[in-house]
C-alpha positions in Angstrom: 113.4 113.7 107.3 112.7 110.3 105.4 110.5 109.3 102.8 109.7 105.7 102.5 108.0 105.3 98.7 104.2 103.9 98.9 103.9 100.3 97.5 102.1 100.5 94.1 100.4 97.6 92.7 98.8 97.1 88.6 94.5 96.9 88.8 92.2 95.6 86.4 88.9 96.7 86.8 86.4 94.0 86.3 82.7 94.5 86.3 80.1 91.8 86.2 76.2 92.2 85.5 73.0 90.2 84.5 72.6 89.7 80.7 68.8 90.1 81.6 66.3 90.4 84.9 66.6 87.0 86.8 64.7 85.6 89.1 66.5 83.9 92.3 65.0 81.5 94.5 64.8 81.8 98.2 68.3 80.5 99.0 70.0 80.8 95.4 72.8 81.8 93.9 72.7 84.9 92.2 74.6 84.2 88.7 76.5 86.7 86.8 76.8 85.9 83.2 77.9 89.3 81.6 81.5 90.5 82.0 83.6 93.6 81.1 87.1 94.0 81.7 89.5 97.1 81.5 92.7 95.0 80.6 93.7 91.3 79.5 94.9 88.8 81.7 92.4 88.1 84.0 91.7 84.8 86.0 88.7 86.3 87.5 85.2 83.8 86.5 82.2 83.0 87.5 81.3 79.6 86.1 77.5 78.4 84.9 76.2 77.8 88.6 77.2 81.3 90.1 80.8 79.8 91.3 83.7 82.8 91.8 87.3 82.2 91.0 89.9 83.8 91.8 93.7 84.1 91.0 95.3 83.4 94.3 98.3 85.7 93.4 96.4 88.3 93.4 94.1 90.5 95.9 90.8 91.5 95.4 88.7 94.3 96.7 84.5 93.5 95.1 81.5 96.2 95.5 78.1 94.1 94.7 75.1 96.4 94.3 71.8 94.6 93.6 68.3 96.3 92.0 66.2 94.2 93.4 62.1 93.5 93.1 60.3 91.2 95.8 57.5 89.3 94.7 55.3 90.8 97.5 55.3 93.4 100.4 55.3 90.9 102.7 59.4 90.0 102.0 60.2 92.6 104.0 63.4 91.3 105.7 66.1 89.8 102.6 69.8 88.9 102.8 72.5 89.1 100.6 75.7 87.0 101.5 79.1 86.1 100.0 79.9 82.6 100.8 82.9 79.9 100.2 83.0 76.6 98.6 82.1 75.0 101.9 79.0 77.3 102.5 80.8 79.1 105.1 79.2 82.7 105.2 82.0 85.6 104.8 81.5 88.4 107.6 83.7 91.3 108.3 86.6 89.4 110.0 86.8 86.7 106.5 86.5 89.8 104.7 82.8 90.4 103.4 79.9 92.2 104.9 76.1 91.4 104.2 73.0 93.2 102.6 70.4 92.8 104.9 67.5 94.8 104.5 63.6 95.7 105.8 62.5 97.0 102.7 59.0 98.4 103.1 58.6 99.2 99.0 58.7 96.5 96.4 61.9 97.0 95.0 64.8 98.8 96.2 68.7 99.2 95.2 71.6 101.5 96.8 72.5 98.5 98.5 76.3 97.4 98.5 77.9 93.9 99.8 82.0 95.2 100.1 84.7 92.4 99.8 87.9 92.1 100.2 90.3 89.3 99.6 94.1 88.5 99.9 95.0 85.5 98.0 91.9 84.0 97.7 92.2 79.8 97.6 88.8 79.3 97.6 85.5 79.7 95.3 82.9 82.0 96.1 79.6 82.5 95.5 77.0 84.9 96.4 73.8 83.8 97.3 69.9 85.9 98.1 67.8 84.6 101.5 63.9 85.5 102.0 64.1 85.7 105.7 60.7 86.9 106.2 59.4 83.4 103.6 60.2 81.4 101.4 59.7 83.5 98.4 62.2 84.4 95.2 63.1 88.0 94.0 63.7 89.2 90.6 67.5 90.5 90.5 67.3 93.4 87.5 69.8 93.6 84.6 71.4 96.5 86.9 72.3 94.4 89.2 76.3 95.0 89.4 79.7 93.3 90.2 82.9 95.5 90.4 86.1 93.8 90.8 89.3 95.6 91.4 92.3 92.8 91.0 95.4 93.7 92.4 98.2 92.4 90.9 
């Protein structure tokens, strides 16, 4: 019998959150400003306007949980989307899914956009749509960002 050893890689653990409750416009980018890391060496960021980067050596699998809180009962249908530099939406077969959700309470959370990336060349950025109108949401301090870099 053979035994072929399993390919190992190094992680960090990078987690990204709100510094405070924001509020997003229909259409906006939500922007993480708050970042913890396990280990050093990092070239994960998220720059001023909500912009990703990415070390393109590396490979990254992301978990994005929003606490979110319409402005009314009436935004009952929202999306939550991971996009590229170009505004090309990520789905399952770029490697992210969406949040979409028919909330029927004002605010809701247990939500989770997954990602995963091989050698990303690209910015990303993820970004909150009112389907239902036109209206923002306030994304909570809780909102959170893991990050697992393979390296």
């Amino acid at each position: 019998m053979t035994f072929y050893p399993k390919k190992t890689a190094d992680v960090r653990m990078i987690h990204y959150t709100l510094s405070s409750d924001a509020t997003v416009n229909d259409d906006g980018k939500i922007i993480f400003n708050s970042k913890t890391e396990s280990s050093t060496g990092t070239n994960v960021s998220f720059d001023g306007s909500g912009n990703l980067t990415l070390d393109e050596t590396c490979s990254y699998y992301m978990i994005l949980t929003p606490d979110v809180v319409r402005s009314s009962l009436n935004d009952r249908l929202i999306d939550i989307s991971m996009f590229n530099s170009g505004g090309t939406k990520l789905n399952p077969s770029t490697g992210a899914t969406s949040i979409r959700f028919f909330a029927s309470t004002s605010s809701f959370s247990n939500l989770s956009l997954i990602a995963t990336l091989k050698n990303p060349t690209d910015t990303y950025y993820f970004k909150f749509n009112n389907i239902s109108n036109s209206n923002s949401a306030t994304f909570k301090a809780a909102t959170n960002l893991m990050i697992m870099e393979f390296y």
